[in-house]
N, C-alpha and C positions, 0 to 999 in steps of 0.2 A: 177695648172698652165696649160695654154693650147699655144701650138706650134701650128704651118703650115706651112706645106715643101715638098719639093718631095724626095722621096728616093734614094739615089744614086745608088744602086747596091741590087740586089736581097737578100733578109733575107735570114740568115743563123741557124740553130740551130745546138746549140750546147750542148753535154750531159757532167752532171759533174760527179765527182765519185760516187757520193749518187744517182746518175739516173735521178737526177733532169734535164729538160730538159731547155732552157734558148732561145728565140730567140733575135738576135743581127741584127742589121740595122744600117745604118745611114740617117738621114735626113739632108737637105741642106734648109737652109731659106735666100731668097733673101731680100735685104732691098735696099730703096735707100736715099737719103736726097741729097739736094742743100747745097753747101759751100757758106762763107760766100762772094766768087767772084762769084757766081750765077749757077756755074759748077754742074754738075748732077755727084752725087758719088754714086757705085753700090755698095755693100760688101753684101756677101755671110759668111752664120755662117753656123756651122757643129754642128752638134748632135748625137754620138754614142748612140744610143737607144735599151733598151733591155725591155722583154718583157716576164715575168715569168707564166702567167696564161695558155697560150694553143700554144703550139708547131703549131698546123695545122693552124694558122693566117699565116706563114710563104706562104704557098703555096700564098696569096694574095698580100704580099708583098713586090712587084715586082720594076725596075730598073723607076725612070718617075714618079712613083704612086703619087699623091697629096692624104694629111693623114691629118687628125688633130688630133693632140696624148696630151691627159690628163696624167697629172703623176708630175713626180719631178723632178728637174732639180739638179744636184751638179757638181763638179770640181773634176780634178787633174792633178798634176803636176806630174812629172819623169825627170831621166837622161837619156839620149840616151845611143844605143852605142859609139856615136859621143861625148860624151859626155858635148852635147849641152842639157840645159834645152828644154822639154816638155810640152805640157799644153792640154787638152782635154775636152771637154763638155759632160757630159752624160743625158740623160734625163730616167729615169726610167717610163715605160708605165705602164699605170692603166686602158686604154681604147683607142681604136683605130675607129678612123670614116672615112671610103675611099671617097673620093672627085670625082677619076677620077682613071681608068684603066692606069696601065705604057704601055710598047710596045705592040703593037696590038697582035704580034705572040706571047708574053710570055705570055698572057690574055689567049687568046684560046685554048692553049694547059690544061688550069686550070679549074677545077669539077667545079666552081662557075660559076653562072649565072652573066649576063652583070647588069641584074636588083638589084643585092645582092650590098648593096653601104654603109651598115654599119655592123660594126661588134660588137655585145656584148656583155660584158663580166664583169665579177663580179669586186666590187673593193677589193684591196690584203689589207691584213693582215700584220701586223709585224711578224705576224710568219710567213709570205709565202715568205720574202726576206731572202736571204743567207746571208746575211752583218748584 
C-alpha cells in the first residue's frame, strides 16, 4: 500500500530494551470531496508511522516534508485516561521517497544534499518486526 502526506512534526527515534532502534513520525493526508449540496468538504487523516530498517532516515524527516511511504497500514483502539474510547492509524514503513524539503532552516542545518530526493532501503522481513 502506498500513502502521500506531509509530516507533521520532526521523526523521532526511539530505542527499545533489546537496542532495537525504531523511528516514529506522523503523516497527515489531505482529501477533499463535494457533498451532495455541492459544498467542498476538506478532511485530513493521521498516520502514526514507524520505520524499523535505519535510525539515520530520521535526520530527513522533517516537520512539512511531502513523503510517499510503502508499507502497511493496521488499527487500534484504547481507553483514555478520560476514559473515552481511542482510535489511531498506524502505517508501518517498508520504503520511504521525499517529494519535497520540510522548513527551509530545518533542511540546512542537515548533512544531506538539496539534490538527495529519495531514500532506499531494503524491504523488512517478518523477522525484522517486533510484533
Amino acid at each position: 500500500m502506498n500513502i502521500i502526506g506531509r509530516i507533521t512534526k520532526n521523526a523521532e527515534i526511539n530505542t527499545l530494551k533489546n537496542d532495537k532502534q525504531v523511528v516514529n513520525f506522523s503523516v497527515a493526508i489531505n482529501d477533499s470531496y463535494k457533498s451532495k449540496q455541492g459544498e467542498r468538504i476538506e478532511q485530513t487523516t493521521y498516520y502514526n508511522c514507524s520505520y524499523w530498517i535505519s535510525a539515520n532516515v530520521a535526520k530527513i524527516l522533517t516537520k512539512g516534508t511531502l513523503v510517499e511511504l510503502t508499507g502497511r497500514a493496521s488499527s487500534n483502539a484504547w481507553i483514555g485516561k478520560d476514559g473515552e474510547i481511542r482510535s489511531g492509524l498506524n502505517f508501518h514503513t517498508s520504503n520511504i521517497k521525499l517529494h519535497g524539503a520540510g522548513k527551509k532552516s530545518e533542511v540546512e542545518d542537515k548533512p544531506f544534499s538539496k539534490s538527495q530526493k529519495t531514500v532506499v532501503v531494503q524491504e523488512e522481513t517478518d523477522d525484522d518486526l517486533p510484533f
